[in-house]
N, C-alpha and C positions, 0 to 999 in steps of 0.2 A: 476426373473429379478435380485435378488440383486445379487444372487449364478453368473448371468451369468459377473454383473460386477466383482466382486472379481474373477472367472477366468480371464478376459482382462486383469485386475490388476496386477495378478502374471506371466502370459505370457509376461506382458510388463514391467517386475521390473526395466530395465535396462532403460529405455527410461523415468521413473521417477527418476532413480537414475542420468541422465544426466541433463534433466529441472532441478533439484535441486540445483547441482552442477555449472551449466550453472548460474544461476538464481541468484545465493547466488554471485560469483565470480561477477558476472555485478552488483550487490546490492550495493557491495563492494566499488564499484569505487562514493568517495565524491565529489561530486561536492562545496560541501561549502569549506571544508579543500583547495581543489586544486585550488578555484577562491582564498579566500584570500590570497593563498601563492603568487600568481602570482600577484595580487593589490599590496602584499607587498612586492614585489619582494623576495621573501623567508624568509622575517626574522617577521613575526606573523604568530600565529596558532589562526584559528579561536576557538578552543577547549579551549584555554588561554585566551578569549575575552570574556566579557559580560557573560550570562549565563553559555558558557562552552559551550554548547550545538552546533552541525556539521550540523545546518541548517538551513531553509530560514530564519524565526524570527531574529537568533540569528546575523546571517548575515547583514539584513537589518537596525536594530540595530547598529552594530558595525563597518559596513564596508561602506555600503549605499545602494543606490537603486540599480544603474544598476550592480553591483554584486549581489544582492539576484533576481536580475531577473534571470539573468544567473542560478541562485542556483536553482532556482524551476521550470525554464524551463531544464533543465539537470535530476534534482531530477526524474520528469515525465513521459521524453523521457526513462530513462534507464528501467524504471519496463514496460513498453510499448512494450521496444525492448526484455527484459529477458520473459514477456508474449508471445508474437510470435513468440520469438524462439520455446521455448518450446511445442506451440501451434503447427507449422507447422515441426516440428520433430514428432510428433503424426500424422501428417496429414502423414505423406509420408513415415514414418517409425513403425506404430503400427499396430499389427495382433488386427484387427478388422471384426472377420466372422461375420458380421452384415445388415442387410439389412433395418434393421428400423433405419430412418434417423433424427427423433424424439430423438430417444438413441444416436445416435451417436453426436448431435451437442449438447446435455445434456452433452456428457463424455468431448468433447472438450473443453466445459467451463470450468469444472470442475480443468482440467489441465490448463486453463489460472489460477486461484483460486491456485491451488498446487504450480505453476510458483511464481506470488505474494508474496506467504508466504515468498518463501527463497529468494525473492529480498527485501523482508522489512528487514527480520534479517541482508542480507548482508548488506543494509543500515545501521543498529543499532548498530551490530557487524562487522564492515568492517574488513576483513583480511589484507587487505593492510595500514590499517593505526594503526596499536594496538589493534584492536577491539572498538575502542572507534566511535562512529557515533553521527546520528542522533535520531529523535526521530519516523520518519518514515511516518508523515502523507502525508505528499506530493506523497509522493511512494504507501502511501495505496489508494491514492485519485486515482490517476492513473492508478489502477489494478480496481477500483471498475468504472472508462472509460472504460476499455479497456472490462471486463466480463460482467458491466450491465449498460449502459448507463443512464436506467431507476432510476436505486437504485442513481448514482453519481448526478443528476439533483437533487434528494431529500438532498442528504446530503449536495450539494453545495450552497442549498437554506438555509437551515438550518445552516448553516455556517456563511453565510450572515447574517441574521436577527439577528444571536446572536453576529456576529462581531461587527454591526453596532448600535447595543443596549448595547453594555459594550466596544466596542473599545481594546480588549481584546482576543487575536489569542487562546490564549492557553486554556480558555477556550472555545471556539468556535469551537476548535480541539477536546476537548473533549466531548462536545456535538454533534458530528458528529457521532468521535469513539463509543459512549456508543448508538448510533440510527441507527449505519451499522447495525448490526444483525436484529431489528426488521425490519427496511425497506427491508432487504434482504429477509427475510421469507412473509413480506407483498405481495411485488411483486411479488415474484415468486410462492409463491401459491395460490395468486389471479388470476395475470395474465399469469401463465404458463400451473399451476396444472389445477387450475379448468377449468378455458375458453378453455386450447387449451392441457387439458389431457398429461402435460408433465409428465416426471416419478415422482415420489413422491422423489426419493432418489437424485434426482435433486435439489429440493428441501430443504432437509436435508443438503445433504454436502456444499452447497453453503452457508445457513445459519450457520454452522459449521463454517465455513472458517471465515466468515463474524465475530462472534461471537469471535472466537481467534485473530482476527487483532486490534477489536474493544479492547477487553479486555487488549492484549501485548501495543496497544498504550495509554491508561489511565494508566495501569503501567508506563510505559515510561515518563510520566506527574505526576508522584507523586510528584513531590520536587512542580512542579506548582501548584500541588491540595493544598499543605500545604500552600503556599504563598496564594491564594487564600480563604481558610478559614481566612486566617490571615487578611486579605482585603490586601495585600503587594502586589499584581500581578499589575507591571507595565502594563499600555493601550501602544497601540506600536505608537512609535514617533521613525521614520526612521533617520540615519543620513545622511544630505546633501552632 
């Protein structure tokens, strides 16, 4: 089975070199940088505000509400839309000689997962605006809706309870990020592998994935993790 994925794999090189590219390019597009220029009519860069940082937090913080809505309803929709692109370019355009349909909506995921990864970089690393971004959790939140609805309900619980017990997003981001990979392997070799005999490498790379987004966004939160040891990690107070 794994042999028969790595041939799909290299038959279809071009059709992941396109999600990739697709995916990274739509990551790219800020929603934070582009609401504050427009609130400011052009003359602040949200990157120059408050933390620095080209997302909701730093937004809500510095600009106010109904711009960080904007920020994290946009942030959601793009890795949503870079997932189905991707997604239904597989569907309509990959040599897939397959008849087990078990495998096949295992590989589709997997490509929503592959899709994600380069819509988070393009968020982090945007080409359009210097490379400079965000920190990505909104976008990883939104790829782990769109691949396991199951896994996102955990982590957005778990987000919750730690929000609302320290008032404190970034680390609630990070306790998210560092509990993607186990909930991801949880669920899916609970409730995929064992009960309904999905493939085992289903399994793996989803938790792979999971495991690199978890890890790339704790990196991403290091300056917070240090303020945080320091007890300095302001609780978020929006501005009016």
């Amino acid at each position: 089975m794994f042999q028969t994925l790595v041939n799909i794999c290299a038959a279809n090189w071009y059709l992941f070199l396109a999600a990739a590219v697709i995916a990274y390019l739509i990551g790219s597009i800020n929603p934070a940088v582009i609401v504050t220029k427009v609130v400011t009519k052009g003359k602040r860069d949200i990157r120059d505000m408050g933390s620095g940082n080209a997302g909701f937090t730093n937004v809500l913080r510095s600009v106010g509400k109904v711009p960080a809505i904007i920020t994290i309803v946009c942030d959601a929709l793009k890795c949503i839309a870079a997932v189905f692109i991707a997604y239904f370019l597989f569907v309509w355009f990959a040599k897939l000689p397959l008849e087990d349909e078990w495998f096949r909506r295992c590989f589709f995921n997997c490509v929503k997962y592959f899709a994600g990864v380069f819509c988070i970089l393009g968020h982090s690393f945007p080409l359009y605006f210097h490379f400079k971004g965000g920190k990505g959790i909104v976008t990883a939140a939104a790829l782990m809706l769109a691949s396991d609805w199951r896994v996102f309900l955990l982590i957005l619980g778990t987000f919750l309870i730690v929000f609302i017990i320290s008032k404190i997003i970034s680390l609630a981001s990070i306790t998210g990020a560092a509990l993607y990979a186990p909930y991801t392997f949880l669920v899916t070799f609970v409730f995929d592998h064992l009960l309904t005999r999905e493939c085992l490498w289903y399994v793996l790379i989803s938790t792979g994935c999971a495991l690199l987004i978890g890890i790339f966004a704790i990196i991403m939160h290091k300056e917070n993790i240090k303020r945080l040891l320091r007890g300095e990690e302001k609780k978020i107070r929006a501005k009016k």
